[in-house]
C-alpha positions in Angstrom: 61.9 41.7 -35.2 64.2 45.1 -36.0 67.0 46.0 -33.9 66.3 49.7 -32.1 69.9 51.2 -31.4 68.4 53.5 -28.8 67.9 52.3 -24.8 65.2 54.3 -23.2 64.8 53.7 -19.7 61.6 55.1 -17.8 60.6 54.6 -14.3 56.9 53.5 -13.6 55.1 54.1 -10.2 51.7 53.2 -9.6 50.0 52.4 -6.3 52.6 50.0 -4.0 54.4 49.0 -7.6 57.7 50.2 -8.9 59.1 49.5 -12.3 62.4 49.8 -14.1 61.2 49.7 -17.5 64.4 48.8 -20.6 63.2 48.9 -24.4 65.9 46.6 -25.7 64.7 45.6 -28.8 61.4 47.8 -30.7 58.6 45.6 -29.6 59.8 44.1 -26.3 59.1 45.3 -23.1 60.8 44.4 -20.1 60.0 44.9 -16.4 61.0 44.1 -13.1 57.6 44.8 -11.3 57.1 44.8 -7.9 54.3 42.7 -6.1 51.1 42.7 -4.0 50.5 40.1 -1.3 47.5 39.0 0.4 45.6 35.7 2.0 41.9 35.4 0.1 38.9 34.5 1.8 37.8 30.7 1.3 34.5 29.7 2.0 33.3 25.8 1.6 30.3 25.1 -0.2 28.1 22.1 -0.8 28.9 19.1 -2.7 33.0 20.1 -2.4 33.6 23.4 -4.2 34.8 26.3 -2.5 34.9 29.7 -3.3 37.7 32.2 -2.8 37.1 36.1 -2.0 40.1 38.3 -3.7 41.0 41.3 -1.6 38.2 44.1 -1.4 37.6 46.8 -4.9 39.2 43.9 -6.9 38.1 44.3 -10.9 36.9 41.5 -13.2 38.8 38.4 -14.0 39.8 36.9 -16.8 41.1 33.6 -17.5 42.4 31.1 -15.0 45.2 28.3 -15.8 47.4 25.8 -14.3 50.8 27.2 -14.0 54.4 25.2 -14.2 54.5 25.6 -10.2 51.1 23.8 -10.1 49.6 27.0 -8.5 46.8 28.7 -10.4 47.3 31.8 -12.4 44.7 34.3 -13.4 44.3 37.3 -15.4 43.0 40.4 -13.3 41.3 42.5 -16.6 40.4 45.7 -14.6 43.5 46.0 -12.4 46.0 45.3 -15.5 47.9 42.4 -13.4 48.8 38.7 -13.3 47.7 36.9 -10.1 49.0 33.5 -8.4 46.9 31.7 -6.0 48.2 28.5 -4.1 46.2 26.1 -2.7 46.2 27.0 0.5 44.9 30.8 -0.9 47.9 32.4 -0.7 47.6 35.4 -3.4 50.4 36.9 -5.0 49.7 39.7 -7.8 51.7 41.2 -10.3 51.1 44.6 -12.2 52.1 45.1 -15.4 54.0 47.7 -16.9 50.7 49.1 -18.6 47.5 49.2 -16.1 44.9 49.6 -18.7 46.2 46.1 -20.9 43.6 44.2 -20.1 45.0 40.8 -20.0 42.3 38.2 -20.6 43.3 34.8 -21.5 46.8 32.8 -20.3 48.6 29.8 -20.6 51.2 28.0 -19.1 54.0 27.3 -21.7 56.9 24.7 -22.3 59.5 26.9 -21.3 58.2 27.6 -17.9 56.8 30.6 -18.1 53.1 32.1 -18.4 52.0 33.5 -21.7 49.2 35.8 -22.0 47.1 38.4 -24.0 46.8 41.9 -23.5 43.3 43.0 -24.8 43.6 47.0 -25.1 47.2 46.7 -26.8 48.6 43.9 -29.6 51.4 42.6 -27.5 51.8 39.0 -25.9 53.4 39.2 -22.5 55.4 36.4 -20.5 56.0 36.1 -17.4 58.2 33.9 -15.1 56.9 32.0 -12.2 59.3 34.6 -10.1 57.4 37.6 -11.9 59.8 39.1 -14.7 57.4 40.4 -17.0 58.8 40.4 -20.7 55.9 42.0 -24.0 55.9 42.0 -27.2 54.6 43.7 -30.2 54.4 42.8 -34.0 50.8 42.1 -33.8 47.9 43.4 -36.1 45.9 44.0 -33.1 45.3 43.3 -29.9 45.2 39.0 -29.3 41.9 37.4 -27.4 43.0 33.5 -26.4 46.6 31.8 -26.4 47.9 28.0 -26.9 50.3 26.0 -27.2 51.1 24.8 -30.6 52.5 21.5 -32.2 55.6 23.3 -33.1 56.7 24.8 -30.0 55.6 28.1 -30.5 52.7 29.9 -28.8 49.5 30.8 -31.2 47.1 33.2 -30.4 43.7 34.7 -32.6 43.3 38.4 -33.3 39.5 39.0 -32.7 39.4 42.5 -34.1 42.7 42.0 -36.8 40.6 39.0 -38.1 44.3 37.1 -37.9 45.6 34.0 -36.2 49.3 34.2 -35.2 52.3 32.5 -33.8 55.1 33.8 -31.4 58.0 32.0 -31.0 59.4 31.4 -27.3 62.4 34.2 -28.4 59.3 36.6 -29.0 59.1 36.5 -33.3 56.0 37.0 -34.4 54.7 35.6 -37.4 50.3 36.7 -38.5 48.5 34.7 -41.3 45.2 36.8 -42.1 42.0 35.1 -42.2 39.0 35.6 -43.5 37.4 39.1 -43.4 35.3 40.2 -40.6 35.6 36.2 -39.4 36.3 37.8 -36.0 38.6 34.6 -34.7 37.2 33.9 -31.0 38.6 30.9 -29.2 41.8 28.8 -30.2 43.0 25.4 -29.1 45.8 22.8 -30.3 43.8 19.7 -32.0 44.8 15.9 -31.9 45.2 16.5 -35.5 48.5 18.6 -34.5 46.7 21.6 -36.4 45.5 24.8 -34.3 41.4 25.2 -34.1 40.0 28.6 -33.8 36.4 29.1 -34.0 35.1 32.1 -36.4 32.8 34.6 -34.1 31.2 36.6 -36.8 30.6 33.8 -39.9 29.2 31.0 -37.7 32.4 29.1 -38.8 35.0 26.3 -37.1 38.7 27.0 -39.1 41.5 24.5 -39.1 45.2 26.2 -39.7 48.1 24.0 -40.5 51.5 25.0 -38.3 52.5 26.9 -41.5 49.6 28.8 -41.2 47.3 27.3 -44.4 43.9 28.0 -43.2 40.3 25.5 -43.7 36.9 26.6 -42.7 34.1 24.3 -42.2 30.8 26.2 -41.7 28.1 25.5 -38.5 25.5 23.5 -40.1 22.8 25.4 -39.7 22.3 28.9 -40.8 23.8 31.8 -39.0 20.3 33.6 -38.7 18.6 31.1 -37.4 19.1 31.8 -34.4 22.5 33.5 -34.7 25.7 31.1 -34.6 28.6 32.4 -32.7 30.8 29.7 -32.0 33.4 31.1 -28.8 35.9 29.0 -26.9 37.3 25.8 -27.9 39.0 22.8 -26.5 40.7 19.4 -27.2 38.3 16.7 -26.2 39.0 12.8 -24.6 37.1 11.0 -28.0 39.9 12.8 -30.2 37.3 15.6 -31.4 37.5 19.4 -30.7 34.5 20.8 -28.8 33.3 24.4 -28.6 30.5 26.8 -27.5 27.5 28.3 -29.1 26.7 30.8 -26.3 23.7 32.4 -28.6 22.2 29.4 -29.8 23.1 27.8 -26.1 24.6 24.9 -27.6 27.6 22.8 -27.6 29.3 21.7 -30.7 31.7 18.9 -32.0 34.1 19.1 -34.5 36.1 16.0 -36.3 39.3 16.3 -37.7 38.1 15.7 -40.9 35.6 18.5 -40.2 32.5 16.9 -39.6 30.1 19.0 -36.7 28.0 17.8 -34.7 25.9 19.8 -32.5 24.1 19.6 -29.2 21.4 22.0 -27.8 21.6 22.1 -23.7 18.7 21.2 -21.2 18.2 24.9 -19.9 17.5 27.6 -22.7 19.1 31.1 -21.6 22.3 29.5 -19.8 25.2 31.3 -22.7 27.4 28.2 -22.3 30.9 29.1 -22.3 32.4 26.1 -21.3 30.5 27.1 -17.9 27.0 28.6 -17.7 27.5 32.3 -17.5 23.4 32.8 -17.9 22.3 29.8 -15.6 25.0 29.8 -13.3 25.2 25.9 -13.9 27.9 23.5 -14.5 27.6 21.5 -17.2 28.7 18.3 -18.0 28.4 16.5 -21.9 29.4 12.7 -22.5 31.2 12.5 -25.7 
């Protein structure tokens, strides 16, 4: 990452939120942003789920992890902010420098802090559990999900770059291309201590070594028939990786050795994606 020689200091206010802004280094942002409280809504439902009401006009979500705090952490896509629940529904939300990010996915890293994507702009942002806000650029595009990886570093896929990356915790970015038009979707950390991303366009599952040497293993059945669009993936308990066929509603199994396996769900129309965003199910596979 290049030194920049010029400080630029801007001042950011936006609705309730201040921000002191420094461009220390070209391609890292940092903030000091301030924060929205508020107490959702929790209503108990049957069979012991509960739902959660966010404060009135709130925008779509994006993803939802366990932070190092053992709160949950969320992605608020529309509003451009990071949002902390507690158990006891206690919300805290932070707004990020640039309302119109879109930060989607999010992970809780080994140094503490939360990682996440911005979806309208290729940064990576962290944030602490206190909410200093630190981006940065040196992407091809903008990054769709974020893991861990075997090495330390954070690993993300570039949907629209067709790219998988890395970013170590000091914010140095490193992009291996991948196939064209592969359209990388999902990523996840395998058993195999490789990363796992599945390949959107191609109907493909890729495996990429931590120095970024890159294996694809196609779906087994054609991608017209009907169309194969593997999504989000995940680490399963039997030592496999499993992932989503939202168009073909099916689940799939991958090997380390790449062998797939695939499963077609009871209900047609339910667009699994690791819940049933059609059906409004949840689904549960025995491996």
């Amino acid at each position: 990452m290049k030194l920049q020689q010029t400080h630029v200091f801007r001042d950011y206010t936006r609705a309730s939120c201040a921000f002191l802004v420094l461009f220390a280094l070209a391609g890292v942002l940092l903030s000091s942003c301030g924060q929205t409280h508020a107490t959702v809504h929790t209503q108990a439902l049957a069979d012991g789920f509960s739902t959660f009401s966010l404060p009135s006009g709130h925008g779509r979500l994006g993803l939802i992890t366990t932070g190092p705090d053992s709160n949950l952490w969320f992605a608020s896509f529309d509003d451009g902010k990071i949002g902390r629940m507690k158990p006891d529904g206690a919300l805290t939300e932070y707004a990020l420098p640039d309302q119109f990010a879109g930060p989607y996915a999010l992970i809780a890293a080994p140094d503490g802090a939360i990682w996440f994507t911005e979806s309208y702009a290729p940064r990576i942002g962290r944030m602490t559990t206190d909410g200093q806000i630190t981006e940065f650029s040196g992407l091809s595009s903008a990054a769709t999900a974020i893991t861990v990886g075997p090495d330390g570093t954070l690993w993300f896929s570039e949907h629209q770059g067709d790219a998988v990356g890395k970013i170590t915790p000091a914010g140095q970015v490193t992009v291996f291309a991948s196939a064209p038009v592969s359209k990388p979707g999902g990523i996840a950390r395998g058993p195999d201590g490789n990363l796992w991303v599945t390949e959107t366009t191609w109907g493909r599952i890729a495996r990429v070594t931590p120095q970024g040497v890159i294996t694809e293993f196609p779906l087994p059945k054609p991608t017209s028939t009907p169309q194969r669009s593997p999504e989000h993936i995940t680490p399963g308990a039997d030592g496999n990786l499993w992932f989503t066929e939202a168009d073909a509603d099916e689940i799939g199994r991958i090997t380390p050795s790449g062998v797939i396996t695939e499963f077609a769900l009871a209900k047609g129309g339910s667009r699994p994606s690791f819940t049933d965003a059609g059906g409004h199910f949840i689904g549960r596979r025995a491996l």
